[in-house]
C-alpha positions in Angstrom: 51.7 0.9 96.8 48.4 2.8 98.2 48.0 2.8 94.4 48.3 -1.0 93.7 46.3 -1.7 96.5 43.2 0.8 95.5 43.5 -1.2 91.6 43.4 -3.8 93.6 39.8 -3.1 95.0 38.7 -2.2 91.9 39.2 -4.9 90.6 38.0 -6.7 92.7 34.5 -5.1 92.7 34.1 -4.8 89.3 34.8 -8.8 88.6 31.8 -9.3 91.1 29.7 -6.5 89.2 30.8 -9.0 86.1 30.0 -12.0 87.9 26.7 -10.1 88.9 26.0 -8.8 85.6 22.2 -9.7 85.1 19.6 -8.0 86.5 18.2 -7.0 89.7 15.1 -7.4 92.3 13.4 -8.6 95.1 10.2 -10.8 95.9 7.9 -9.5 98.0 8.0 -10.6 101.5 5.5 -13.1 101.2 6.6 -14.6 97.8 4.3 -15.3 94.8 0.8 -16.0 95.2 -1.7 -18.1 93.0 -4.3 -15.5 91.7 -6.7 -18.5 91.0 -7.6 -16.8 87.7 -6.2 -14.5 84.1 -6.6 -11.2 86.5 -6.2 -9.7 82.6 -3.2 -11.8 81.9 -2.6 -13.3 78.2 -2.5 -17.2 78.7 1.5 -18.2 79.7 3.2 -19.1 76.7 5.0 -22.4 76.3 7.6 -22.1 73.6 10.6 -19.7 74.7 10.6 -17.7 71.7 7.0 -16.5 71.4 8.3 -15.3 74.9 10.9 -13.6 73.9 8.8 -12.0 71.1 6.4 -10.6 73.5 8.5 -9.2 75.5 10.8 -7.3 73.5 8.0 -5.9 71.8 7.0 -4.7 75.1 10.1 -3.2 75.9 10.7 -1.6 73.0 8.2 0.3 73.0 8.5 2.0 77.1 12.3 1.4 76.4 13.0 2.5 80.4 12.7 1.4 83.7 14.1 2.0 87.0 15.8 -1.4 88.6 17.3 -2.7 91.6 19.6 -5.7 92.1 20.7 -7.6 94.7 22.9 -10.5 94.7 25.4 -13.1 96.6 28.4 -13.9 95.2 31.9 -14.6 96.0 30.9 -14.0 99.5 29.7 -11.1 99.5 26.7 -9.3 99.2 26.1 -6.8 96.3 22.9 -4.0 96.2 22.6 -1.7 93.5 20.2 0.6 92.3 19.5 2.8 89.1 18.0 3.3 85.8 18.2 2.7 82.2 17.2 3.8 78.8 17.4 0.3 76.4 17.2 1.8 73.6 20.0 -0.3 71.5 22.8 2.3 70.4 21.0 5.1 72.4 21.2 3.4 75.5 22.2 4.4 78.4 22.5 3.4 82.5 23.6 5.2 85.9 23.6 3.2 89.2 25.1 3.2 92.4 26.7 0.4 93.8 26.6 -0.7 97.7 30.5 -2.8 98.3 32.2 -3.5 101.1 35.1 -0.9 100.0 32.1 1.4 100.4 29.5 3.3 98.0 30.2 3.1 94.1 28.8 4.6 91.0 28.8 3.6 87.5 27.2 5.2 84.6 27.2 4.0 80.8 26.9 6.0 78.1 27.6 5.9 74.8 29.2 2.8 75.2 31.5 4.0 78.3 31.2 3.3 81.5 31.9 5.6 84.1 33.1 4.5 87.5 33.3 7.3 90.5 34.9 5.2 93.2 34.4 5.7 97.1 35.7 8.7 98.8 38.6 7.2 100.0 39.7 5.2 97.6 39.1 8.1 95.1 41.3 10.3 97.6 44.1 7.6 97.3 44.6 8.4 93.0 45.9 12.0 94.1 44.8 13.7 91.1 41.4 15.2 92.4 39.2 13.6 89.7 36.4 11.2 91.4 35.6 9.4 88.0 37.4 6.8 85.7 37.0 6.3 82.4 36.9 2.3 81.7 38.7 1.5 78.5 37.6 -1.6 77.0 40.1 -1.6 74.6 43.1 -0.8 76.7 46.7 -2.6 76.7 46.5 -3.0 80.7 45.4 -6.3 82.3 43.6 -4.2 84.5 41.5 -2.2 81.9 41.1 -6.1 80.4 39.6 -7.2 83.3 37.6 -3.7 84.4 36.0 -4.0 80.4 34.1 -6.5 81.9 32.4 -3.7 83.4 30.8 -2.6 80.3 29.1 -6.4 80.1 27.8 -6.1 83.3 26.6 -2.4 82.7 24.9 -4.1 79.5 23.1 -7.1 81.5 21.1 -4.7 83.2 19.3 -4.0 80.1 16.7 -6.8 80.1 17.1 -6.9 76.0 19.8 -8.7 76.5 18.8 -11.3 78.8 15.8 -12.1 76.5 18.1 -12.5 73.7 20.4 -15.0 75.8 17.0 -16.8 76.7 15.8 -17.1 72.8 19.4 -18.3 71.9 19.9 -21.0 74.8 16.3 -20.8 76.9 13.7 -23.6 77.8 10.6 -23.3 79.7 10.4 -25.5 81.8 7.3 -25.0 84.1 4.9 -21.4 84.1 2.2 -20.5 86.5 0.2 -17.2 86.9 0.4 -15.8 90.5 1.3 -12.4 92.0 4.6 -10.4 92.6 4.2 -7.7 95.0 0.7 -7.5 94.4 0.9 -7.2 90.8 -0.8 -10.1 88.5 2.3 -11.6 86.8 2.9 -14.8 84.5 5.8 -16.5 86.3 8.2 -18.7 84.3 10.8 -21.0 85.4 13.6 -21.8 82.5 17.0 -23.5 81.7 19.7 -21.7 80.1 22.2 -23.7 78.2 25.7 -21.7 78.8 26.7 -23.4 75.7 24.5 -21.8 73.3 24.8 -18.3 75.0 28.1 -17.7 72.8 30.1 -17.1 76.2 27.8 -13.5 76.6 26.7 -14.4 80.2 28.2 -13.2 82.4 30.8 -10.9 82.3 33.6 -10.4 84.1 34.8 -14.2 83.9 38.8 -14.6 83.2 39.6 -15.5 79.9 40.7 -18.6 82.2 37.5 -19.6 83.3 35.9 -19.0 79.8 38.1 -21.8 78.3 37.6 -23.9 81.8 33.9 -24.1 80.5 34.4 -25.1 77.1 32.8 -29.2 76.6 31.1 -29.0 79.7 27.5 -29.1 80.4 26.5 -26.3 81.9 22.9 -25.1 82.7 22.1 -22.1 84.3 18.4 -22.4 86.4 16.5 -18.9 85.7 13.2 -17.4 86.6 11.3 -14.7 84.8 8.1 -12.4 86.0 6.1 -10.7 83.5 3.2 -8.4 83.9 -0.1 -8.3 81.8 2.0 -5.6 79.3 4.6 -8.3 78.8 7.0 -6.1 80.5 9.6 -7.8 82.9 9.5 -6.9 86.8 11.3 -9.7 87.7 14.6 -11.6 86.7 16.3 -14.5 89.0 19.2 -16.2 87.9 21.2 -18.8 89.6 25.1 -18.5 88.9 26.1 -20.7 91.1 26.2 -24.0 88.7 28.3 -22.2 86.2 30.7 -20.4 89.0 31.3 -23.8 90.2 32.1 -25.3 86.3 34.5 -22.5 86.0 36.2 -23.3 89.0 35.2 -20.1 90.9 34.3 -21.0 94.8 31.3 -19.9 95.8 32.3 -19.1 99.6 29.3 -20.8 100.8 25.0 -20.1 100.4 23.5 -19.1 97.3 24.8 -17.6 94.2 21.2 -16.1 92.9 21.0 -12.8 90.9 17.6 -11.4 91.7 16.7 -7.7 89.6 13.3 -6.0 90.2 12.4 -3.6 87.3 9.7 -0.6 88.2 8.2 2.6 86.1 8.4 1.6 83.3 8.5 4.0 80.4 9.7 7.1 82.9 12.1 9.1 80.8 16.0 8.9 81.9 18.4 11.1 81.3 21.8 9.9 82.1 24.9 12.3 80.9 28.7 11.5 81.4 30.3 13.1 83.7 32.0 16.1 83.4 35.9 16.0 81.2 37.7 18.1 84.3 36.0 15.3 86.9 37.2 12.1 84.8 40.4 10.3 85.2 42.1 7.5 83.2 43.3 3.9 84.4 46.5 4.4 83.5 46.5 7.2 86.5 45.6 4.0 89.0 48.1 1.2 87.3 50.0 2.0 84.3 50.9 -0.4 81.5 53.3 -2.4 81.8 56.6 -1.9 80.0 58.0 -4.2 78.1 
């Protein structure tokens, strides 16, 4: 039981993660400014991907950042911080996680994701081993639904959000103003859900995917970038696509906001160590048949 009801919580944090899985920040206190002038930025663009173009270039070449992310979904309120090499096949990401079941970590690398759960829930597996190794490619409908981890482990890499905007973004307004004091161009977008190839977000039930299929779904988004062309900011808006796939929203907003910061710092994020790391099948084993 104690073991059903810790899978349980699992679960149901990492389907929020999923439903989170973009990107993290947050606006100064005083929002955006005007700057009334270039302050050494490049002229917004207009056409989504030139956009995209700039940016990645930017990205690729510091590859790292430190981010935060905060977000309100399904009721609840989600804070996580961390950092992450994007680096394509050499990337890698460790965060920690603020829930309500308490404090979380998650770490991915080479293509794994790591979850250490919360002290108690950890204590309730028995085995001594703080960590679980998420199996996308398990038989278990739980390590089906906890792959969606890996997704939003991956949306914290601002690559991919780029890629999502040059498959399905338009701009629809830009402005140069201020974010935290820093000169940014500041561009609002629409992302057509259709044309995203079902990559955003993770975490939604095979269910809700087909739920969206023939609808007309568009997802409001907002992206800061700095005179480097490097993304600080990233604000998306779930809450038209939570509500097409039939997923309440438990009242207020359902906006994804992701801050990124020191840019081009190295980041070193190693798994953790083999005696430390459990399986799912240790929390809820496959069924029999």
């Amino acid at each position: 039981m104690r073991k059903s009801l810790l899978a349980a919580g699992t679960v149901a944090a990492v389907l929020l993660l999923g439903a989170c899985g973009m990107q993290k920040g947050a606006a100064s206190a005083a929002g955006p400014q005007s700057t009334g002038g270039s302050a050494g930025l490049s002229s917004p663009f207009t056409n989504a991907n030139q956009l995209v173009a700039a940016a990645k270039e930017g990205t690729n070449k510091s590859k790292s950042a430190k981010f935060t992310m905060r977000a309100n979904l399904l009721g609840q309120s989600v804070k996580s911080t961390g950092q992450g090499r994007f680096d394509g096949a050499n990337s890698a990401m460790a965060m920690t996680i603020d829930t309500s079941m308490g404090q979380m970590e998650m770490r991915l690398v080479d293509k794994t994701v790591y979850m250490k759960l919360p002290g108690a829930q950890a204590a309730q597996l028995g085995n001594g081993k703080p960590w679980l190794e998420i199996d996308s490619n398990g038989d278990a409908p739980a390590s089906k639904v906890l792959s969606g981890s890996l997704s939003a482990a991956e949306q914290n890499d601002p690559s991919k959000t780029l890629e999502q905007i040059a498959k399905a973004g338009t701009i629809i307004k830009s402005e140069q103003t201020t974010l935290n004091g820093e000169p940014v161009n500041h561009y609002t977008l629409d992302l057509d859900f259709a044309k995203t190839a079902g990559q955003l977000p993770g975490g939604l039930s095979d269910q809700a995917m087909g739920s969206l299929k023939g609808k007309n779904v568009h997802i409001p988004m907002e992206l800061w970038l700095n005179a480097e062309q490097l993304p600080v900011q990233i604000v998306m808006d779930m809450g038209p696509l939570m509500q097409a796939a039939g997923t309440p929203t438990q009242g207020g907003d359902s906006k994804m906001t992701v801050t990124y910061s020191d840019w081009g710092t190295p980041v070193d994020v190693q798994a953790p160590p083999a005696d430390q790391v459990g399986s799912l099948s240790q929390v809820v084993p496959t069924p029999t048949r």
